[in-house]
C-alpha positions in Angstrom: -22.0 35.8 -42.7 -20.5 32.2 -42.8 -17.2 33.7 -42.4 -17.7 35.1 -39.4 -19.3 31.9 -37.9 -16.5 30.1 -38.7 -14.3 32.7 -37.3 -16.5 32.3 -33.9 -16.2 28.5 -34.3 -12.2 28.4 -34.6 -12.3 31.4 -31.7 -14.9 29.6 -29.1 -14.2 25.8 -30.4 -11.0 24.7 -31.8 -8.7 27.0 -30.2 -9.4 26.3 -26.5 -10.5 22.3 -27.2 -6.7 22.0 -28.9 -5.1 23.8 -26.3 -6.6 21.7 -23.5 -6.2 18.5 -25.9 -2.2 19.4 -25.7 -1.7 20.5 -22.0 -3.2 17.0 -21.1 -0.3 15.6 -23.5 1.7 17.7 -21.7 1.0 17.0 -18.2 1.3 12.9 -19.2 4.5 13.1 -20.7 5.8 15.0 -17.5 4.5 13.0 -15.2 5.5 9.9 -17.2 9.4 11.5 -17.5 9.6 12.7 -13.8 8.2 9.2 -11.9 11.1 7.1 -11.2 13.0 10.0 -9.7 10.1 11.1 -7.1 9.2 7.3 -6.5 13.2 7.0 -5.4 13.5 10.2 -3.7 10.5 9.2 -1.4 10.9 5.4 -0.8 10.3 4.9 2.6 8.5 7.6 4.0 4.5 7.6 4.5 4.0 9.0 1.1 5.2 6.5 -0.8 3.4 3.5 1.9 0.4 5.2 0.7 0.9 5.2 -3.1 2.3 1.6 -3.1 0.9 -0.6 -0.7 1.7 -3.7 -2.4 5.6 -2.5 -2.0 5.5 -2.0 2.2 8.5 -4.2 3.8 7.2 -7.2 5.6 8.8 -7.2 9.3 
């Protein structure tokens, strides 16, 4: 009988917590790689006014 609560536990618990744990690494590291080549291809346009405000070009 423990055997198969731990077998539940690893099925219902650890599996889908550590697979959610490393899609979030995932997802960070992407993002983190990919940002300096969206923020570039999108200077200037309405997008990128909106994500930086800080950064708009004083007339």
């Amino acid at each position: 009988m423990p055997g198969v609560i731990i077998i539940l536990f690893i099925l219902l618990v650890a599996i889908p917590v550590g697979f959610l744990m490393t899609m979030t690494i995932v997802a960070g590291v992407l993002g983190w790689t990919v940002e300096s080549e969206v923020d570039a291809a999108f200077v200037g346009t309405e997008e990128h006014t909106l994500a930086y405000p800080s950064a708009e070009p004083s007339a």
